[in-house]
C-alpha positions as a Python dict, from the first residue, in 0.01 Angstrom:
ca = {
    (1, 'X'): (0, 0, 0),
    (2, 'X'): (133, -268, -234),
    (3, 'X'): (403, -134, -483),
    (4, 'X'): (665, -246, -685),
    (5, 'X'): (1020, -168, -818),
    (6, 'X'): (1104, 38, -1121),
    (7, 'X'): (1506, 47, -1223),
    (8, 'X'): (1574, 318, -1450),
    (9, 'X'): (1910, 128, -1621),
    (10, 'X'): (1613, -54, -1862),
    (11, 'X'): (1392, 198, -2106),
    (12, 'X'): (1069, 258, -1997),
    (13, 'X'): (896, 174, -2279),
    (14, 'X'): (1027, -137, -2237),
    (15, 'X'): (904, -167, -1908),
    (16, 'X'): (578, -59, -1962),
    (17, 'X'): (416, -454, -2027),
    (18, 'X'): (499, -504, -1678),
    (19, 'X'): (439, -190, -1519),
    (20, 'X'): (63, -192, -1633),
    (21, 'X'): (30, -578, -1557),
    (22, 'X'): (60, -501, -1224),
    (23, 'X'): (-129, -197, -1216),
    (24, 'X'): (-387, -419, -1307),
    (25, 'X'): (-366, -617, -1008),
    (26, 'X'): (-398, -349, -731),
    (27, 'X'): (-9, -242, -713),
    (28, 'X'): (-41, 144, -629),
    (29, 'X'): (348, 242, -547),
    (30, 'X'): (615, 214, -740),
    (31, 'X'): (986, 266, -564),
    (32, 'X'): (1277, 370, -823),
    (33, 'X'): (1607, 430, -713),
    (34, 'X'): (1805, 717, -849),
    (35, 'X'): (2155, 598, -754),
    (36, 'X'): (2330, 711, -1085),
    (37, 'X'): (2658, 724, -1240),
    (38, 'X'): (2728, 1086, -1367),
    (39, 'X'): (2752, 979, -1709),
    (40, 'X'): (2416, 857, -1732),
    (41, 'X'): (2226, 1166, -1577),
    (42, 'X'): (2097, 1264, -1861),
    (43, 'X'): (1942, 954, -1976),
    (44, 'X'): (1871, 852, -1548),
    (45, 'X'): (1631, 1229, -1617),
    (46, 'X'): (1463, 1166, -1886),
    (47, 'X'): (1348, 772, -1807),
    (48, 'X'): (1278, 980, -1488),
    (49, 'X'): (1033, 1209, -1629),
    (50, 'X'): (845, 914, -1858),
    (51, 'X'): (811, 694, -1516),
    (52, 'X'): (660, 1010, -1356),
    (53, 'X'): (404, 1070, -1616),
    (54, 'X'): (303, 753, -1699),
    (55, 'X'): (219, 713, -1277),
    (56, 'X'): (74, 1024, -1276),
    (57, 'X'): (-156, 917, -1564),
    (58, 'X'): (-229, 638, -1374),
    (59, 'X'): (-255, 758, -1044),
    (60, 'X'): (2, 556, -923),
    (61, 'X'): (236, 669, -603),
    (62, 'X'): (608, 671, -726),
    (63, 'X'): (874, 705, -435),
    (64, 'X'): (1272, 775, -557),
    (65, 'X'): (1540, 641, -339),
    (66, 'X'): (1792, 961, -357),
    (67, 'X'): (2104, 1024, -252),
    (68, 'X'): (2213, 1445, -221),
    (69, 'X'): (2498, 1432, -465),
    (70, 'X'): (2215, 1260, -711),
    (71, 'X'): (2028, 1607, -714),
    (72, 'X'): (2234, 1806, -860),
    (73, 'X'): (2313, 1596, -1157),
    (74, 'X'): (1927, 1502, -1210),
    (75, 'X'): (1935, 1949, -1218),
    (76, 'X'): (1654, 1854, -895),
    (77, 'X'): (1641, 2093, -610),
    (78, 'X'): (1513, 2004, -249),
    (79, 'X'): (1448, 2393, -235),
    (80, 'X'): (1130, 2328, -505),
    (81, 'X'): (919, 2034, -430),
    (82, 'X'): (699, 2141, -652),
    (83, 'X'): (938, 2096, -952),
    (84, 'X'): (947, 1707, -781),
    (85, 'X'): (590, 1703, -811),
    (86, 'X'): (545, 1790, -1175),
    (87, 'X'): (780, 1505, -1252),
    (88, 'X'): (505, 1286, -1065),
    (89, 'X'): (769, 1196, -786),
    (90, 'X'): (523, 1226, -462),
    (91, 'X'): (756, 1046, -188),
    (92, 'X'): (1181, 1122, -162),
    (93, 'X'): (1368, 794, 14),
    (94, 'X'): (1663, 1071, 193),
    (95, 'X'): (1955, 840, 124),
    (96, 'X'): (2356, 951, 207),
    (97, 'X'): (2419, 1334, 254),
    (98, 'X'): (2095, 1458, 379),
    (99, 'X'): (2087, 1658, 756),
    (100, 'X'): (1826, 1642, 974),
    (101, 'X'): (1714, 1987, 850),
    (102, 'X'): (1678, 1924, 513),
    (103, 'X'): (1430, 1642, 613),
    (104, 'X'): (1203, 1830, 857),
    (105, 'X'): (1213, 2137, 590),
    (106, 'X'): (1098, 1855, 337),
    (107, 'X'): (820, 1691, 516),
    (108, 'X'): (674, 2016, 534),
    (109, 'X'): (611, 2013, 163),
    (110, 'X'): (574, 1625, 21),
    (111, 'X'): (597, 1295, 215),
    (112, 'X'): (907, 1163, 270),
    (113, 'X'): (1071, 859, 350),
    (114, 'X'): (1341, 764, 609),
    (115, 'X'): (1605, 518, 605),
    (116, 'X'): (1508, 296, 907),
    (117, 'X'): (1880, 162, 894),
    (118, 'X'): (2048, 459, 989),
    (119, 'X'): (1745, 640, 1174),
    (120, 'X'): (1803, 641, 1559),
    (121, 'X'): (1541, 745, 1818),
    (122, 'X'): (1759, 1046, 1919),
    (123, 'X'): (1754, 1160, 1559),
    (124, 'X'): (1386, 1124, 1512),
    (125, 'X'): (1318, 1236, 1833),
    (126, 'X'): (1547, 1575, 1728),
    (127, 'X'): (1334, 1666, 1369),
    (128, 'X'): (1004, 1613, 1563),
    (129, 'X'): (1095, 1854, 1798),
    (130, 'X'): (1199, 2075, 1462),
    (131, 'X'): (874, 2045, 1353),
    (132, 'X'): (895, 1738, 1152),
    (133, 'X'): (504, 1634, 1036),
    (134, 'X'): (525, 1218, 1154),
    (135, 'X'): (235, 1206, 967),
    (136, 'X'): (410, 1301, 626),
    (137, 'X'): (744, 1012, 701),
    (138, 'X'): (730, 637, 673),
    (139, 'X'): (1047, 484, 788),
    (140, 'X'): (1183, 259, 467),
    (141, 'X'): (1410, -23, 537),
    (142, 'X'): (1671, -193, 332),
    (143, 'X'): (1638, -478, 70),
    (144, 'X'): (1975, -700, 115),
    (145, 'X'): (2095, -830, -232),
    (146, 'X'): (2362, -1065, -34),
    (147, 'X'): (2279, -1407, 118),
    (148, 'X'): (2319, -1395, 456),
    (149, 'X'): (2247, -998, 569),
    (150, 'X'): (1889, -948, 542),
    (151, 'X'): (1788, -843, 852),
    (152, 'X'): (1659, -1071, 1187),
    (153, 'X'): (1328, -1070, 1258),
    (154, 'X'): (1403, -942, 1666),
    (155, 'X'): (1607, -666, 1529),
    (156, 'X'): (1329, -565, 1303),
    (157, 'X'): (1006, -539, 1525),
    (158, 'X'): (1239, -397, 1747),
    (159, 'X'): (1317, -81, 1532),
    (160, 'X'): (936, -104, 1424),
    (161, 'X'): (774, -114, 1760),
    (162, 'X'): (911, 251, 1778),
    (163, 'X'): (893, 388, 1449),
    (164, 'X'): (498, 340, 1533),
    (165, 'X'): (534, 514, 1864),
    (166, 'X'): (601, 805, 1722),
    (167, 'X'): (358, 787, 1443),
    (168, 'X'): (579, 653, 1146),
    (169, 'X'): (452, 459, 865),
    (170, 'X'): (667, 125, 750),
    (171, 'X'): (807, 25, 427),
    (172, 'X'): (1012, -291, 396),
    (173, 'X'): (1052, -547, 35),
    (174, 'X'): (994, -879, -7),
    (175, 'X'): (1232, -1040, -310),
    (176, 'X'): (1079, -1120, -646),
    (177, 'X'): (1101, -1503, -838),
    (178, 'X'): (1183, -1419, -1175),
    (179, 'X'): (1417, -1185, -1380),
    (180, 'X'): (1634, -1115, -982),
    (181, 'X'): (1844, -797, -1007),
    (182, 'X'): (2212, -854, -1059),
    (183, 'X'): (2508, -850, -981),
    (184, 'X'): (2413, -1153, -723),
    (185, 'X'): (2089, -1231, -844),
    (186, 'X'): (1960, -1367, -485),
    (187, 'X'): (1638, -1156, -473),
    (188, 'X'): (1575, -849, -285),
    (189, 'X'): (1403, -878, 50),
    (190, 'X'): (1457, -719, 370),
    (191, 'X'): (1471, -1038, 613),
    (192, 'X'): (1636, -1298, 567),
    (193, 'X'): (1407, -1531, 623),
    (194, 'X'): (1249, -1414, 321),
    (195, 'X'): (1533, -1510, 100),
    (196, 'X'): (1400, -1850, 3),
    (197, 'X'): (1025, -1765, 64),
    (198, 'X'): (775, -1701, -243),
    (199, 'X'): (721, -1370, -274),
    (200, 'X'): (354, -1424, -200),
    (201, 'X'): (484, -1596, 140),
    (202, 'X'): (717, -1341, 226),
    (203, 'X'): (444, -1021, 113),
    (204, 'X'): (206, -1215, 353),
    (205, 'X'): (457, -1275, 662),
    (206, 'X'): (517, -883, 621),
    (207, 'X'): (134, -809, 645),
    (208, 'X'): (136, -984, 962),
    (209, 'X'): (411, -753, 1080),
    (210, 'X'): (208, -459, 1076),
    (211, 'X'): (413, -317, 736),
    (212, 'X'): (237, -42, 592),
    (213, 'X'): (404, -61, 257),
    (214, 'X'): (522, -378, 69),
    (215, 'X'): (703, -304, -225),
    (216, 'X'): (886, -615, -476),
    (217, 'X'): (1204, -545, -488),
    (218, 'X'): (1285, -737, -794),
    (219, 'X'): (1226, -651, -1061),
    (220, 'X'): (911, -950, -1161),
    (221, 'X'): (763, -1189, -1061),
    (222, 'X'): (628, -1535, -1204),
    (223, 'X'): (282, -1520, -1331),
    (224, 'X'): (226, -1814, -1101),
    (225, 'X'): (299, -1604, -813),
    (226, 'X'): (102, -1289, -897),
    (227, 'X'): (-206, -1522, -946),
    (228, 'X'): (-178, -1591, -573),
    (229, 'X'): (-198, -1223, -526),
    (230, 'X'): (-547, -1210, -737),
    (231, 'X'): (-679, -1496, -490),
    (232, 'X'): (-543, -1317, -206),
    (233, 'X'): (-764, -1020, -306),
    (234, 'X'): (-1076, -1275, -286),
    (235, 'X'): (-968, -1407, 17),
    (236, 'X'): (-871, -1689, -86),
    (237, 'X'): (-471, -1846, -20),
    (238, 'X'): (-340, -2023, -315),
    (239, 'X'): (-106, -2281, -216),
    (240, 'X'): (129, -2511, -525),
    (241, 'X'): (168, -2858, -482),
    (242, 'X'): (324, -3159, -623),
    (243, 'X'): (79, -3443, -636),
    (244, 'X'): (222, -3784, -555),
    (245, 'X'): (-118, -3983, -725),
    (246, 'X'): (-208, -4018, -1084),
    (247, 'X'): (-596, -4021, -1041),
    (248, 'X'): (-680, -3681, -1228),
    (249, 'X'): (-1057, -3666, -1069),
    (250, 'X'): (-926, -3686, -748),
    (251, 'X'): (-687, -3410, -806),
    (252, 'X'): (-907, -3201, -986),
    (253, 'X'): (-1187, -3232, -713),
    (254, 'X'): (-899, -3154, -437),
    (255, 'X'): (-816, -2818, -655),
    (256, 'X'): (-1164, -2667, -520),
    (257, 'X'): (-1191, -2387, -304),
    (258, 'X'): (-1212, -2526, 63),
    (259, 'X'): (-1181, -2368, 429),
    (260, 'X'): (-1031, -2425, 720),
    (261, 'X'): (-1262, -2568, 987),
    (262, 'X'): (-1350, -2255, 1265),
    (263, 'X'): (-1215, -2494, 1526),
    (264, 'X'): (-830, -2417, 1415),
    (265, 'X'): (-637, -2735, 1498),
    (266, 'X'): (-267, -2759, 1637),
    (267, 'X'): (-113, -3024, 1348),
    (268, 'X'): (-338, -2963, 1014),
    (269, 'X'): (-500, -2771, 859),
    (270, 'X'): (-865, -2960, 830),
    (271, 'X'): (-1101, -2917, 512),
    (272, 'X'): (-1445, -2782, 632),
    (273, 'X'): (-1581, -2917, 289),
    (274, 'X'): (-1420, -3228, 257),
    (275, 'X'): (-1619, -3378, 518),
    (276, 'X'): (-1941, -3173, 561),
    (277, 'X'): (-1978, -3183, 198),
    (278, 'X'): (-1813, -3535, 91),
    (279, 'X'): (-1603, -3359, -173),
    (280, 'X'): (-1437, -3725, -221),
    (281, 'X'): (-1605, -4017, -323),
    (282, 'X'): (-1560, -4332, -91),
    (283, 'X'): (-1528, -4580, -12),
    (284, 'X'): (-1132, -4470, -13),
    (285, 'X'): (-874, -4768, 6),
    (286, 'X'): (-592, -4764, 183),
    (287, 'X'): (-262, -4731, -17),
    (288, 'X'): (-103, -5029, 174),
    (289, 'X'): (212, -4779, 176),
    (290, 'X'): (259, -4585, 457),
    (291, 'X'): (455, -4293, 478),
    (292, 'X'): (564, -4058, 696),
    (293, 'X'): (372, -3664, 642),
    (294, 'X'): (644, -3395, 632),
    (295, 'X'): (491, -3063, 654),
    (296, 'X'): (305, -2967, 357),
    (297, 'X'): (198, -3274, 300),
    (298, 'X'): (-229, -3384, 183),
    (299, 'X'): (-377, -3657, 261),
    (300, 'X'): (-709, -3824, 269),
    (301, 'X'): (-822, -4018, 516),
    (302, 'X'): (-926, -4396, 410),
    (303, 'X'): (-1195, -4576, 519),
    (304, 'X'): (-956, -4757, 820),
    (305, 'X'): (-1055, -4396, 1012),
    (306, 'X'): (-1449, -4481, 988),
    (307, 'X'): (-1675, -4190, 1025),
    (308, 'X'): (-1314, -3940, 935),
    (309, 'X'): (-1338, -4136, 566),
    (310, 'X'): (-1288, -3863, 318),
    (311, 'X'): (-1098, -3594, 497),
    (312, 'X'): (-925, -3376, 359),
    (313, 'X'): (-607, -3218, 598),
    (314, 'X'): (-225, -3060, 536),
    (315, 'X'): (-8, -3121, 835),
    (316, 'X'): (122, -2824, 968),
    (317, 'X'): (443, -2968, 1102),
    (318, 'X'): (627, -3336, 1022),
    (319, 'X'): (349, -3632, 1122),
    (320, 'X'): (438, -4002, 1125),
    (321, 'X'): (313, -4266, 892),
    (322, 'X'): (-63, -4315, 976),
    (323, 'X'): (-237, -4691, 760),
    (324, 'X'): (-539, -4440, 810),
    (325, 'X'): (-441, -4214, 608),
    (326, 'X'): (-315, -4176, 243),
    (327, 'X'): (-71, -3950, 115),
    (328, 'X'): (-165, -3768, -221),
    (329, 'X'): (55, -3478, -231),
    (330, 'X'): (310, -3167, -76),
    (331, 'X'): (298, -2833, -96),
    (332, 'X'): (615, -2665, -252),
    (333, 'X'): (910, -2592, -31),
    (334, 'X'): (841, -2179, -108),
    (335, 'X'): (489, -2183, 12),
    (336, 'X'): (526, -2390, 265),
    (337, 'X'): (565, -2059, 524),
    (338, 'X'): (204, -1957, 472),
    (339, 'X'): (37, -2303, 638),
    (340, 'X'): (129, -2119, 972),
    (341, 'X'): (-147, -1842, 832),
    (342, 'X'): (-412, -2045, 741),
    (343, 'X'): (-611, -1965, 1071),
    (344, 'X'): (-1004, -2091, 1115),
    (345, 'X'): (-1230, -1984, 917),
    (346, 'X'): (-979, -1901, 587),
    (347, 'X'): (-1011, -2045, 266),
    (348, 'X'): (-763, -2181, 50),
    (349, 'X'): (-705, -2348, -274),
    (350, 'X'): (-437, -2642, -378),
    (351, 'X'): (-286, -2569, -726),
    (352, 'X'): (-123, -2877, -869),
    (353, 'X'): (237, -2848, -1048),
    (354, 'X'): (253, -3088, -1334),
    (355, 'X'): (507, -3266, -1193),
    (356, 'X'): (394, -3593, -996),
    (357, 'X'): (628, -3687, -758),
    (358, 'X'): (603, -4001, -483),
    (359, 'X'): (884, -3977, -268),
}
């Protein structure tokens, strides 16, 4: 399930733009965090109840991140989960001061929601034996607002390769690009390698970890971003680019929607189209400038390559010069991660940046 975050230190209402543009767009969860100073419980209770309404209006799923001292000044009781129902809460994130009782007697009545930092096997392995229902409990980790302690990728299929064992779900975040949650403002993902990623890149690299849920921790996203998640839902990977050529034909005829040839090469990714279909008109010079091909770069190949004239590839990994082939543009640094996705067989789309660049 796709989801998104929800801080309740902003109104609602003033939320509420957002909330439903991404509603629109196939976001079902919504994670909240109910961390709150005791001053602002009142207000924290209240923005509470208008999140839970509006997602139960909307069917959406809305999980709170709690801690147990948080209860008692939101006037919440574990004791009546249906009183956390009526507020449209359907999934508690058991934060600091919650035993291992209080979470099997809980997953009895709503799903709840583990903190995979601090969960062991021993501990897991104890509230199953209680009677916990695995089927109820997905296994949350942490976002990491600091720059350098998101979590490794070993250390996190590690902890996930068992949390599926015993029949957990998986929630992890992948950071947002616009409007970052302070104090550091460094996005919110879960691994680090993620920091600098797109959050398109990063929601993709955390499909292909088996992650049940992917929730934004940000707050937003860039509209350029969330279009690559209306592609994705066509099948189609959106990649940005900066074109290094002026010729607007060529560029507008290398936008199209092309796929990957079925034969899935090591060093490019190869346009089925391009050649089966002659998307570019030739004959196609040769630049007389050769260049080196970082990866992420595009290229055509010119008529010095014979029947390969017209080609369209993006190299995978760095390539040296080639006087076959021309240079015409690079995907952006932050999407550069999905190339290693683009399997045979998958389509994808170039989007240009208006910038021109010819480095």
């Amino acid at each position: 399930m796709l989801g998104y975050s929800v801080y309740l230190n902003q109104p609602i209402n003033e939320q509420l733009e957002r909330m439903k543009r991404y509603r629109d767009h196939g976001f079902r969860r919504i994670f909240t965090s109910l961390h709150i100073p005791e001053e602002n419980s009142a207000t924290y209770r209240e923005r509470l109840s208008e999140l839970g309404l509006w997602a139960k209006k909307n069917k959406m799923h809305v999980t709170a991140d709690i801690a147990a001292d948080s209860l008692g000044a939101l006037r919440l009781s574990l004791n009546k989960a249906s009183q956390l129902k009526d507020i449209g809460i359907r999934a508690l994130r058991l934060d600091d001061g919650f035993d291992e009782k209080s979470a099997v007697a809980l997953s009895n009545q709503m799903a709840i929601v583990l903190n995979a930092s601090t969960l062991t096997p021993q501990s897991l392995a104890a509230m199953l034996r209680e009677g916990m229902i695995a089927s109820q409990v997905t296994a949350c980790h942490n976002f990491y607002p600091r720059p350098e302690t998101g979590l490794s990728r070993q250390a996190f299929r590690r902890s996930n390769a068992w949390f599926k064992e015993a029949g957990l779900s998986v929630a992890a975040f992948f950071p947002g690009d616009q409007n970052c949650r302070g104090p550091l403002f460094k996005g919110l993902p879960t691994l680090e390698d993620h920091r600098h990623y797109s959050p398109f890149a990063a929601f993709v690299d955390l499909l292909h970890e088996s992650v049940d849920d992917l929730i934004l921790g940000d707050p937003d996203m860039s509209s350029q971003v969330l279009e690559q998640f209306i592609a994705w839902d066509k099948g189609i990977i959106l990649l940005h680019a900066h074109p290094e050529i002026q010729d607007k034909k060529l560029l507008k005829t290398l936008s199209t929607v092309q796929t990957n040839r079925p034969d899935e090469a090591r060093d490019c990714v190869r346009s089925y189209e391009s050649r089966m279909l002659h998307l570019v008109d030739t004959p196609i010079l040769p630049n007389h400038h050769h260049r080196p091909r970082p990866t992420g770069s595009i290229t055509i190949d010119n008529q010095c390559y014979g029947r390969y004239q017209g080609e369209i590839q993006i190299s995978k990994h760095d390539l040296v010069a080639d006087e076959k082939v021309n240079r015409v543009g690079r995907i952006i640094s932050k999407d550069l991660p999905l190339l290693q996705y683009i399997s045979g067989g998958t389509k994808f789309q170039i989007v240009w940046e208006s910038k021109c660049t010819n480095k």
